[in-house]
C-alpha positions, -999 to +999 in steps of 0.1 A: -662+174-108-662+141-129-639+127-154-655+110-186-640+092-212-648+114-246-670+088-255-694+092-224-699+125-238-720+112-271-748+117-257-743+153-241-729+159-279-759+153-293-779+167-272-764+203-274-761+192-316-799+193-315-807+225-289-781+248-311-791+234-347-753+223-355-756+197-387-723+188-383-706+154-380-685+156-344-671+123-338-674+113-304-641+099-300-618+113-324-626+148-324-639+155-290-604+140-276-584+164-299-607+193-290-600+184-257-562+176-255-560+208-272-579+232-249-560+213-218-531+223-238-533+256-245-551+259-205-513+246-193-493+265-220-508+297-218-530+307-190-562+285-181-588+310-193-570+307-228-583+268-230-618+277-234-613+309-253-594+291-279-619+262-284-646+291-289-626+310-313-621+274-330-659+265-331-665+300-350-640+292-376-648+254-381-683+272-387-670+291-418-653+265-430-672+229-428-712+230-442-741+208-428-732+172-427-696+174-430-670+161-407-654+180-379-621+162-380-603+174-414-610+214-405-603+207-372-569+188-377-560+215-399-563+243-373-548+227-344-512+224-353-513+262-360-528+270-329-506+242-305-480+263-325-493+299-311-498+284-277-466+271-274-446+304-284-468+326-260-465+302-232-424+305-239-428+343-241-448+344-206-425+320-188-396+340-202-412+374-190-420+357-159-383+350-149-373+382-160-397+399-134 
């Protein structure tokens, strides 16, 4: 598999934008790095599977939150320190069950 820079993903962005009828400003550098140090984070905190899941579960609620035309980046900034902050305590919680085993 391939690495890209976010950036080289504009046009896969769009792309997708158009096929699933999302109106919504995604900054191609900005927010698809968070969205992506974020999911590798919670993939190395708490179990990979929890990565993807979490970005899903993120996409539904930046969907309630942000209309047509409006920028990813505020909503999104505003639900990733909450949820580095989950990931964080479940990863300590599994390591610590993990040593106890």
């Amino acid at each position: 598999m391939s690495r890209l820079p976010p950036e080289a993903l504009s046009g896969w962005l769009a792309q997708v934008s158009d096929l699933l009828g999302v109106e919504q400003d995604v900054d191609a550098d900005d927010d698809v790095r968070a969205i992506l140090d974020l999911t590798r984070d919670v993939s190395a905190t708490v179990v990979r599977p929890a990565g993807p899941l979490t970005m899903f579960l993120i996409g539904l609620a930046l969907g309630g939150r942000i209309g047509p035309g409006e920028s990813v980046g505020t909503a999104l900034a505003e639900l990733e320190g909450p949820v580095r902050s989950l990931a964080e305590r479940k990863g300590a919680e599994l390591t610590e069950e993990w040593r106890s085993e």
